[in-house]
GUSE-871953 format. One record per residue: x, y, z of N, C-alpha, C in turn. Coordinates in steps of 0.2 Angstrom, whole numbers, plus 5000, padded with zeros to 4 digits. Example, Ala and Ser with C-alpha at 12.3 -4.5 7.8 and 13.67 -1.06 7.14 Angstrom:
! GUSE-871953
506649725039506249785039506649845039 506449895035506849955036506450005039 
This chain:
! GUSE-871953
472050044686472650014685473150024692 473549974694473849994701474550034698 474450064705475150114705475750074703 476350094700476850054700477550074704 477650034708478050064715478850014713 479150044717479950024717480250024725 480149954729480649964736481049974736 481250024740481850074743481850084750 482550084751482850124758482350194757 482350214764482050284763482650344760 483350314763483850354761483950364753 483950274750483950264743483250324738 482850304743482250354739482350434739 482650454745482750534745483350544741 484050514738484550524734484150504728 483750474725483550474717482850544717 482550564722482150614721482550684722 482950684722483650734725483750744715 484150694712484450694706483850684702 483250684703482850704698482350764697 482650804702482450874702483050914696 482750954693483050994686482651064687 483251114682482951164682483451194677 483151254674483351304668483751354670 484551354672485051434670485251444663 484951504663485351524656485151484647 484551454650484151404643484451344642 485051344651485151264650484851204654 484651144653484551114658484851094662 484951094671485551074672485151034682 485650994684485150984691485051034696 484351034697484451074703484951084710 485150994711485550984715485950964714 486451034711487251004708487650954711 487550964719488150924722487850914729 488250894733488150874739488950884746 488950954749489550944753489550894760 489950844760489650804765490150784772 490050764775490650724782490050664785 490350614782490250544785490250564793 489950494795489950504801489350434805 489350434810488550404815488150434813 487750394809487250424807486950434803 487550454798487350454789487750424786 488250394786488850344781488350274782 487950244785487850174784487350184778 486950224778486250234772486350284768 486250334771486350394765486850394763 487450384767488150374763488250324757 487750264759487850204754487450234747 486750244747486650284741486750334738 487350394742487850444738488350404734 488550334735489250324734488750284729 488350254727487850234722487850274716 487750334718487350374714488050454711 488650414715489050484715489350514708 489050484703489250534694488650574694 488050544697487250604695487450654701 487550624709487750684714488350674718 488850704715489450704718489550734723 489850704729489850724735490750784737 490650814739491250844737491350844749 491850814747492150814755492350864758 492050894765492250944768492550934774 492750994777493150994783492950984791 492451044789492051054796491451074792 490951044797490251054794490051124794 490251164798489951244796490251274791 490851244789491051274784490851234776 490651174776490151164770489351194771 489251224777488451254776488651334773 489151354776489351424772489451424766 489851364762489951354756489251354752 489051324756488251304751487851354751 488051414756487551464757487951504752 488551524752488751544744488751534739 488851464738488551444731487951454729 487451474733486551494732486851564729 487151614735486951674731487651694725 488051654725488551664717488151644713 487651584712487151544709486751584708 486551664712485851694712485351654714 485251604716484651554720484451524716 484951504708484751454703484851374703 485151374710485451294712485551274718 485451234721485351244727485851164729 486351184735486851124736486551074744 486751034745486450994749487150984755 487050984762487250964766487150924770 487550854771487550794778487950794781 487650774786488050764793487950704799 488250694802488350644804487450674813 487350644817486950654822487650704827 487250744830487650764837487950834833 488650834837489050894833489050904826 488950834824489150864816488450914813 487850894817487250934816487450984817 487651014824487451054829487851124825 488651084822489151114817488651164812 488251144808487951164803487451224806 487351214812486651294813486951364812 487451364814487651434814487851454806 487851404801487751414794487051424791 486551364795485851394795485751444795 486051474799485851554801486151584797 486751594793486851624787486451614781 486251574780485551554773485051594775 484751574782484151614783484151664784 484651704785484651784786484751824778 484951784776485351824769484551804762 484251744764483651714759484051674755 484551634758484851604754484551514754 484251484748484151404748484851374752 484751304756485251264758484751224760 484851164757484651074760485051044766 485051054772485351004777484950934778 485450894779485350834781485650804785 485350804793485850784796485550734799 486050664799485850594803485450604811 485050584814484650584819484650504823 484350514830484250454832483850394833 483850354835483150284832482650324832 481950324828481250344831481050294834 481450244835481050174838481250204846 481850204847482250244854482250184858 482350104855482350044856483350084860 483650084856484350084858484650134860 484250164863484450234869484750204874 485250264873485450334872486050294869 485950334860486350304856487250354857 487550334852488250364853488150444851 488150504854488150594852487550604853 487150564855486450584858486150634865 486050664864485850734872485150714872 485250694879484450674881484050724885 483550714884483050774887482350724892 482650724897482350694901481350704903 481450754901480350774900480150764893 480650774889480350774882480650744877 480750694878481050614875481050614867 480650664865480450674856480850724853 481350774857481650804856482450794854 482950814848483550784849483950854849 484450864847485050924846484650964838 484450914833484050914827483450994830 483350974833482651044835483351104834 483751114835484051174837484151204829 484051164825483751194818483151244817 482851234821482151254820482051334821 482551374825482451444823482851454816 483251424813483551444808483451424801 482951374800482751364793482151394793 481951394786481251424782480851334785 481251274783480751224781481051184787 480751134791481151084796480551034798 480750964796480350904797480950854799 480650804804480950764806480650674801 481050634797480650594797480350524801 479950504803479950444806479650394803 479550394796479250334792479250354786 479550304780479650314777479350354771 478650344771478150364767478150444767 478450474774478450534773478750574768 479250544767479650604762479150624756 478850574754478450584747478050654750 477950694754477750724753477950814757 478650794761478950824765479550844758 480050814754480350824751480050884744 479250854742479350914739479050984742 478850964749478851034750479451064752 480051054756480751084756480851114750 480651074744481051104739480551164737 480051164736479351224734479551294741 479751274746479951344751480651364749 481251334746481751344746481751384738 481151374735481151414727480551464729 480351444733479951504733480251594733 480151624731480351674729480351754735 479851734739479451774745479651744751 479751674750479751604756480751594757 480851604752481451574753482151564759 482351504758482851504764483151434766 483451424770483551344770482951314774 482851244769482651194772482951114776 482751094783483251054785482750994786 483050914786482750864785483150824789 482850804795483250764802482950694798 483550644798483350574795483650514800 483150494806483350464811483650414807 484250334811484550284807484150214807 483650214810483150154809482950184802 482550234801482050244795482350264791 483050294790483350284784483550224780 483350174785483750104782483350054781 482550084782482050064781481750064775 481649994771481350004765480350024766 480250034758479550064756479350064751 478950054749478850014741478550114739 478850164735478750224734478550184725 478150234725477750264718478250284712 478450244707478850254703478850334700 478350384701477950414699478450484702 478550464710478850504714479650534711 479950494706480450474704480750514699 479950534696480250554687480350624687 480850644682481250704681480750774681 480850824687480550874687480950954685 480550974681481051044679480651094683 481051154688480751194690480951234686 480351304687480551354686480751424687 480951474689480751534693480151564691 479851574698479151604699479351664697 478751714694478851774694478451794695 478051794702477351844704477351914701 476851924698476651994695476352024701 476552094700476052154705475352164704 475152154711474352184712474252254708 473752234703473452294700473352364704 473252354709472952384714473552434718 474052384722474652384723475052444717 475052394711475452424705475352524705 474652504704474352594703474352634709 474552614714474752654719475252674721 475652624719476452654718476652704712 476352694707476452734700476152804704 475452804706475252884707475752924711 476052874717476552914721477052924718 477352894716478052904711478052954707 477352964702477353014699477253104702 477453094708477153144716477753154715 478253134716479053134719479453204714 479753234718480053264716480853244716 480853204721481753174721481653104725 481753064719481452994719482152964724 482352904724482752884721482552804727 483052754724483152704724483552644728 483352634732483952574737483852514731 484352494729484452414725484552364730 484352294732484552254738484752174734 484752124736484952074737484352044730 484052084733483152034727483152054721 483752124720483652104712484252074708 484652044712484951984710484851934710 484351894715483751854713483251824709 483051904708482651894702482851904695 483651934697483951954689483652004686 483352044688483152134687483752174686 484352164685484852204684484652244677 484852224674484552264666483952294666 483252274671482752304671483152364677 483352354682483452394685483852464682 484352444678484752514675484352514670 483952494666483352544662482852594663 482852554670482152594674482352644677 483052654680483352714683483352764678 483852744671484252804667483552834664 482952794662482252824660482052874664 482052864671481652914673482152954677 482752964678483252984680483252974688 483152934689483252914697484052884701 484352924704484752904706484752824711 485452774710485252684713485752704718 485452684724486052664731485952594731 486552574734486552484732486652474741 486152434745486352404749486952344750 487252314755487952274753487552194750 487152184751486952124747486752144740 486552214738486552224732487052254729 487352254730488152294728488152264723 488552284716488552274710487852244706 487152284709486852284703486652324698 487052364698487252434693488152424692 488352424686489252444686489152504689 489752534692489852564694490052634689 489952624685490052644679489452694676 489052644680488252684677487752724676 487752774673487552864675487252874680 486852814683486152834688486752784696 487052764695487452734702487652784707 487452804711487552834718487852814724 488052744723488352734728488252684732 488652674740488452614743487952664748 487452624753487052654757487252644764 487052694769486952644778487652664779 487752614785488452624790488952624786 488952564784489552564777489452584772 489052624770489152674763489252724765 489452784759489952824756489152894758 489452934762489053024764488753034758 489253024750488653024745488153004744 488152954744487652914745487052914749 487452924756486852934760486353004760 487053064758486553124757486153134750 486053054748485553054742484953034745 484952974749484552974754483952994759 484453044761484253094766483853134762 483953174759483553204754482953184749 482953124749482353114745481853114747 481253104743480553124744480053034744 480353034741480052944741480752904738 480652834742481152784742480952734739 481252684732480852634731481252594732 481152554737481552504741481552424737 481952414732481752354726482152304732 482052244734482252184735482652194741 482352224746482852244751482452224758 482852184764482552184770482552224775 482952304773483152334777483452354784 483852314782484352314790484652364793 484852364798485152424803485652444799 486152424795486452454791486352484785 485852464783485652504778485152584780 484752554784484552624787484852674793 485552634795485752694800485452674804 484952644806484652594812484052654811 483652654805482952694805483252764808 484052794805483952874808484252904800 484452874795484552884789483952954785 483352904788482752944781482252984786 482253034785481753094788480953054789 480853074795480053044796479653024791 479553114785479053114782479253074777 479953044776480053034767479652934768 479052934761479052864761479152814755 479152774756479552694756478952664753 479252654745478852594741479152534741 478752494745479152414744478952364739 479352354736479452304730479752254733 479352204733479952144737479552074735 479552014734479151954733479051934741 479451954747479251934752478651994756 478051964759477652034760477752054768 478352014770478552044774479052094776 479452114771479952144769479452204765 479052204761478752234758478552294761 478252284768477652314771478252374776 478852334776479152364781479052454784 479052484788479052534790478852584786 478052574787477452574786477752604777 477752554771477952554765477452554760 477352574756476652534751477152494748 476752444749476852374748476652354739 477052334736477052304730477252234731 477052164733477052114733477152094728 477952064723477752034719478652044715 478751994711479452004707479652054705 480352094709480752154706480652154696 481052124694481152124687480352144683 480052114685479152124682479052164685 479052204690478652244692478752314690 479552324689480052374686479752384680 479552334677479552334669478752364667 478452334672477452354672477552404675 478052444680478152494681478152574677 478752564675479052594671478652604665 478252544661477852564656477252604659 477052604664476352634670476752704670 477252744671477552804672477752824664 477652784660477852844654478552884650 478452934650478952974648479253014657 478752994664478953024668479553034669 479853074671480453084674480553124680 481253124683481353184688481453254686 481453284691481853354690482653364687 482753404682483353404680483853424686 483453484691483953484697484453404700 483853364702483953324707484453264699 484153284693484753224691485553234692 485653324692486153364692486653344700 485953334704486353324712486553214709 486253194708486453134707486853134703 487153184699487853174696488453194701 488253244703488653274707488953234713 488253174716488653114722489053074718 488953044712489353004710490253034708 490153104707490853124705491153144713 490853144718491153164727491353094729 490953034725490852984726491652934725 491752964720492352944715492952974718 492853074722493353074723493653044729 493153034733493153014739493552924741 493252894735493752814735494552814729 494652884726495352884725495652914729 495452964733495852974739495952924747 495452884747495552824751496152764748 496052754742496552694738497152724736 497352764735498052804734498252774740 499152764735499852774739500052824742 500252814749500252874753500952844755 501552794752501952774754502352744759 501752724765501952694772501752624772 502052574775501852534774501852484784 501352454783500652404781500352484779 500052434773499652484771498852484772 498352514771497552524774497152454773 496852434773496252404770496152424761 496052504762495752534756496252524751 496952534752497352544747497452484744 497252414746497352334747496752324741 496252354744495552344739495552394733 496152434733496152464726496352454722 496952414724497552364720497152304715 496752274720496352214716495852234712 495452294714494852304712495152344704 495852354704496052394697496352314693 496652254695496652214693495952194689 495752184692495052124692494852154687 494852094680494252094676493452094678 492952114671492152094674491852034676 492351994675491951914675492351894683 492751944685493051924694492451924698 492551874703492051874710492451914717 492051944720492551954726492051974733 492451944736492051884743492351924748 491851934754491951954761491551934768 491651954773491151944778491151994783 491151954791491352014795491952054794 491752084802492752144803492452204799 493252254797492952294794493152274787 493252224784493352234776492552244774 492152224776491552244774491352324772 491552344776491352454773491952444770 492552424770493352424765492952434757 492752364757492452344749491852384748 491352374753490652404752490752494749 491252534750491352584749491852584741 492452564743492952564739493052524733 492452474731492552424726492052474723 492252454716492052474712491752424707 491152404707490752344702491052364695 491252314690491552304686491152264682 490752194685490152164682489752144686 489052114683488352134686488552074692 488352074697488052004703488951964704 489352034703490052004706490352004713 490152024717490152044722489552004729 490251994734489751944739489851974746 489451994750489852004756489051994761 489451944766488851904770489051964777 488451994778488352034781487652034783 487351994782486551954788486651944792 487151904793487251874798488051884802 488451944797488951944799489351884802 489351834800489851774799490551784800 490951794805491651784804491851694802 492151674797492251614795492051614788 491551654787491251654779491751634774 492151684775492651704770493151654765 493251614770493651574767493051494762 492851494767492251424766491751444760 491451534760491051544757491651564749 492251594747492651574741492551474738 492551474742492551374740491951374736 491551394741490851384736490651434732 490951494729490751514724491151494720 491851474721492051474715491951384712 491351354715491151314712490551314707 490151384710489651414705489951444700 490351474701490551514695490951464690 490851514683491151464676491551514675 491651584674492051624672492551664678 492851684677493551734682493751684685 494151754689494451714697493751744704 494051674708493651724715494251734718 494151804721494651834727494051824732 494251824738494051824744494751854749 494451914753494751964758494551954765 495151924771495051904774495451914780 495351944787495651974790496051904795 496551924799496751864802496351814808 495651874813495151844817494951794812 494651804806493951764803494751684802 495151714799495751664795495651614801 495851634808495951584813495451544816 494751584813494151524817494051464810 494051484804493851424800494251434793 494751394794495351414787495551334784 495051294787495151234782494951204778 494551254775494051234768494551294761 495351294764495851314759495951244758 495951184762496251134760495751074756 495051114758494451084752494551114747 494651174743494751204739495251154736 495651154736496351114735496251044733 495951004736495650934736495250944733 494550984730494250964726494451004718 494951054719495151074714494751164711 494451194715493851234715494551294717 494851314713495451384715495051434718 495451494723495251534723495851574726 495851644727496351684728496151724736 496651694739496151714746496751784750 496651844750496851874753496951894761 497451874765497251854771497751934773 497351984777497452034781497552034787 498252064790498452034799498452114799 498052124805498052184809498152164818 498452104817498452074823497952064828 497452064826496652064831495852074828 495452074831494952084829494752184831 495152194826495352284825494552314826 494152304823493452334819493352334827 493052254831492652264836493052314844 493752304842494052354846493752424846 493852444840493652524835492852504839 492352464840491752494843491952494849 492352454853492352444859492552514862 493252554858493552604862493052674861 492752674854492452734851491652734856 491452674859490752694864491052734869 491752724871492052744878492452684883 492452634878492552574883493252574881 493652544887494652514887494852484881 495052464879495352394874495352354879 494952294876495252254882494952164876 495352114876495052064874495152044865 495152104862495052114854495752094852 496352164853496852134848497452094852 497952054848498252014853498752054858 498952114857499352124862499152144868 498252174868497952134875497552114878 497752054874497351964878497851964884 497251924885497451894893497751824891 498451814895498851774895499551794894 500151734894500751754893500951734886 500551724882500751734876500451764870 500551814874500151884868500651904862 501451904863501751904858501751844855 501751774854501451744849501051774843 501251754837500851764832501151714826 500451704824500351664818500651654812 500951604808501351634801500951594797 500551634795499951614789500151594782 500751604780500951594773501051514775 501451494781501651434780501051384783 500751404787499951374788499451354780 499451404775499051394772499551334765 500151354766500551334763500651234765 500451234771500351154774499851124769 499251184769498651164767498651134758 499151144757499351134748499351204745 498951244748499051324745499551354741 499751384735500351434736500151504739 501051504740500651544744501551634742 501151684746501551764745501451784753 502151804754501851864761502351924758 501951984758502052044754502352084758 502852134756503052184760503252244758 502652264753502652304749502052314745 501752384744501052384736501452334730 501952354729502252324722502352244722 502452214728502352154729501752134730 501252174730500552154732500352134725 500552204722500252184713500652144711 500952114712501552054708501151994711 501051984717500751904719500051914716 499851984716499251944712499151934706 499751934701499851934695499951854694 500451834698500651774698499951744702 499651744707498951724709498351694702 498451754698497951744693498251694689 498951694689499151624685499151554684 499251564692499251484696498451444693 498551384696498051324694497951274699 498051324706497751304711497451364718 497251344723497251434728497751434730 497851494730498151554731498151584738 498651584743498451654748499051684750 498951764747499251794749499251824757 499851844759499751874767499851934766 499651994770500052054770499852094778 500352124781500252154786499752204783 499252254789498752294787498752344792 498652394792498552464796498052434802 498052434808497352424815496952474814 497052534813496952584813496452624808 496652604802496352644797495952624792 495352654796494552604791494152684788 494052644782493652684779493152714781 493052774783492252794789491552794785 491052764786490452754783490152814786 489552824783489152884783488652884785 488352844790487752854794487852824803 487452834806487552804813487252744812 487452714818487352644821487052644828 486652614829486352584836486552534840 486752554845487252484846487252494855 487152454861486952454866487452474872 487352544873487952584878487752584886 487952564891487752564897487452644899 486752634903486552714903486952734912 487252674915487752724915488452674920 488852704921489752694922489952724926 490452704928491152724932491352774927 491552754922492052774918491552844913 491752914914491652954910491652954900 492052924899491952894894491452864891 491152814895490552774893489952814894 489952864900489352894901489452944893 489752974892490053034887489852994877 490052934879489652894874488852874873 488652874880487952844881487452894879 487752994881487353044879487453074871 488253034869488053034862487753004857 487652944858487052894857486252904857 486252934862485452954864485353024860 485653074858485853124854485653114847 485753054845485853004838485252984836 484952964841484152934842483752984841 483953034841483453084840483053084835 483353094830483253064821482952984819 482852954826482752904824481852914822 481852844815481152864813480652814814 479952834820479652784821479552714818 479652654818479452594816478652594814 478252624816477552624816477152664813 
């Protein structure tokens, strides 16, 4: 019997294989590819735009600003989604492409799915050298589209249309892969998008994914369990993978059973309420000394869904030589890290075959006594930081304690670089499970604003708050006017310290001048210049508060949760006064200087290293 085929654009073929991808949250069926954020352009409006505008009630296209900040968007709507949906980005050839890497690079550092689709050149190369095209004189096969290629899991260019039938499903099998995941990108020159091909009607019909849940190596399994049951003072880093695999519930069973105290790395932050007898804390740079001298003392580490970053480990000088690291991670590159036993295979399963393998096991009554003990240093420690101390601008912390007392369970609350990140990472307190976002993979200044848009298009319940200092405000703050335009509210907290404070605070603390960071001094003659951010976001459609008080803070955000559109509140903030996290940092000091100060940092540094713990 012959196949039975349907002529299509290639563009028309890749939009109907797009909308007929399906998958299961929560027992519902719903698309894979909810949406699409997009910017017309050369390249992709004549085809792919014509079949979006065909098809826009199955995939609505929602209009962005600037294209990194619809790959941010998308790259937060993956992880408020948990990586149960996955959103699409196009773009025109040239900048509009070029726009989207540096969000690239947030998906792929964080394991976050994101579909890019950016317009490309003729494959025919008949009408060279088209309009935004960069030519490479040796290597003719080459466009701006390669510059993708350090930064996705998946990247294929297509040159014929028959490709995609088997390029589209592999994008989509790496972007769910559980181990594999990350963005996939798809360069669609404009001759072959507008080339028809008689595809396989077959290609077409509705597919439901499901989440994979690799089970652990027998072999694996039981090697972890013997050492585990060795362990006199267990305990726990929770990371990014087990909101993921949605192990939260397995995760606080399997702690309060066997009494092991959880530190949350900043991508796992709120996978324990804060509230939860076995919760110890945040971990690394920007966590809490309780925390880490939980750490520091333990005997074995079971490292669930975690890539282990310089933050989180102190840059490998947090955990004593001897102490070792079970890795549970669905990635067996993460797994294996720093020489780990490796359990290759889905957090949530593995916990659960675990914990059944352990028994009645548990810890020492001591070691539960000292895990009660950080949680309550833990406690004192962030109401001493959030308390009124009656001066005003007031901290960072005291800002995040006003909202974090506000915020119901069902609130989301969004960050990126600067110092809010150890602000929240210390001083928030989770309230509910996978509420919490803070893009610190890839430390992204811009996130902030771009990534609230796209959560609060994931989420169905709360408000999202997003905390935002005025550097991040000033590089990408036009996706408050996407917000607005498509109707996606959120409540964006914008922080003026005048500068980029944090990187000052490393600049001055290795030994080095102020120089470049805050605005009083930049080079130029208008350093007194400054910003009025209520009436900027207020252009934007915003409502908007600039505060000049705690009482006024609590007030605009009462009035913020009312409103029925975004919200940005301003408020002046302390330069000065960041919550201090509890382990070292690594970070690159001249070995040596003019300046005794730099030399003076450079031997305090190498001092630091001391404790640093073999990689091998």
């Amino acid at each position: 019997m012959p196949v039975k085929t349907v002529r299509l654009t290639t563009a028309e073929a890749l939009v109907r294989f797009l909308i007929a991808q399906r998958t299961v949250v929560d027992g519902a069926d719903v698309p894979l590819f909810p949406g699409v954020y997009g910017i017309f352009g050369h390249g992709n409006v004549t085809s792919l735009g014509h079949s979006l505008e065909m098809h826009r009630a199955e995939l609505p296209v929602w209009r962005g600003q600037n294209e990194q900040g619809m790959g941010l968007a998308a790259a937060a709507f993956a992880k408020a989604s948990r990586r149960q949906q996955i959103m699409v980005c196009t773009s025109s050839i040239g900048p509009g492409a070029t726009n989207m890497v540096t969000a690239a690079g947030v998906a792929m550092s964080n394991r976050l799915p994101v579909l890019f689709i950016a317009g490309d050149t003729f494959a025919s190369r008949l009408p060279d050298p088209v309009l935004q095209q960069v030519e490479h004189f040796g290597t003719p096969s080459i466009t701006v589209n390669d510059a993708f290629k350090p930064v996705v899991r998946y990247w294929d260019r297509i040159t014929h249309p028959a490709q995609i039938l088997s390029s589209l499903p592999n994008a989509v099998a790496t972007m769910l892969d559980p181990g594999d995941c990350g963005p996939a990108f798809i360069g669609l020159p404009q001759d072959v998008a507008a080339e028809a091909f008689d595809y396989p009607e077959s290609f077409f019909e509705t597919t439901v994914h499901g989440m994979r849940r690799p089970r652990p190596d027998r072999s694996q399994l039981a090697q972890a369990v013997e050492l585990l049951r060795g362990a006199k003072r267990p305990a726990i880093i929770a990371g990014g993978g087990v909101h993921y695999s949605r192990a939260e519930t397995e995760l606080a069973a399997f702690a309060e059973k066997h009494g092991i105290p959880v530190v949350e790395t900043v991508a796992g932050k709120s996978s324990l309420l804060a509230s939860h007898p076995c919760y110890a804390g945040p971990v690394g740079v920007t966590g809490a000394d309780a925390a880490n001298d939980i750490v520091r003392n333990a005997d074995i580490i079971l490292a669930v869904g975690t890539r282990l970053e310089d933050f989180t480990t102190g840059s490998w000088t947090l955990f004593p030589s001897e102490t070792q690291f079970i890795g549970i991670n669905a990635a067996r590159f993460d797994a294996m890290k720093h020489r780990s036993l490796p359990v290759v295979a889905d957090a949530r399963e593995t916990l659960v075959e675990m914990s059944d393998a352990l028994g009645d096991w548990s810890t020492d009554a001591a070691w539960t006594v000292r895990m009660h003990k950080s949680q309550g240093d833990l406690r004192a420690f962030v109401d001493g930081r959030i308390a009124d101390d009656g001066v005003w601008p007031p901290s960072y912390a005291q800002l995040v304690g006003i909202i974090n007392e506000s915020a119901t369970s069902d609130d989301y609350v969004l960050t990126a670089a600067g110092g809010l990140p150890g602000e929240l990472n210390i001083n928030w307190m989770s309230k509910g499970i996978a509420t919490f976002d803070c893009e610190y993979g890839f430390s992204c200044m811009g996130y902030e604003i771009s990534g609230a848009w796209g959560a609060a298009m994931a989420r169905q319940t709360g408000e999202v708050f997003a905390m935002v200092g005025d550097g991040s405000y000033l590089m990408l703050n036009s996706d408050i006017y996407a917000s607005v335009l498509s109707g996606h509210k959120m409540i964006l907290v914008v922080c003026d310290n005048e500068g980029y404070a944090v990187i000052e605070r490393l600049q001055t603390s290795q030994g080095g001048a102020s120089y470049n960071n805050m605005l009083a001094d930049s080079t130029g003659t208008g350093s007194d210049a400054r910003v009025d951010f209520a009436a900027h976001a207020a252009a934007m459609g915003a409502v908007t508060f600039e505060v000049d008080s705690l009482s006024e803070f609590g007030d605009a955000l009462e009035k913020a949760r009312a409103a029925t559109t975004s919200v940005v509140i301003v408020t002046k903030v302390r330069a000065k006064d960041f919550t201090e996290g509890g382990a070292f940092w690594q970070v690159g000091v001249p070995e040596v200087s003019d300046r005794t100060s730099v030399t003076a940092a450079r031997a305090a540094m190498d001092r630091g290293l001391t404790n640093q713990r073999p990689g091998v």
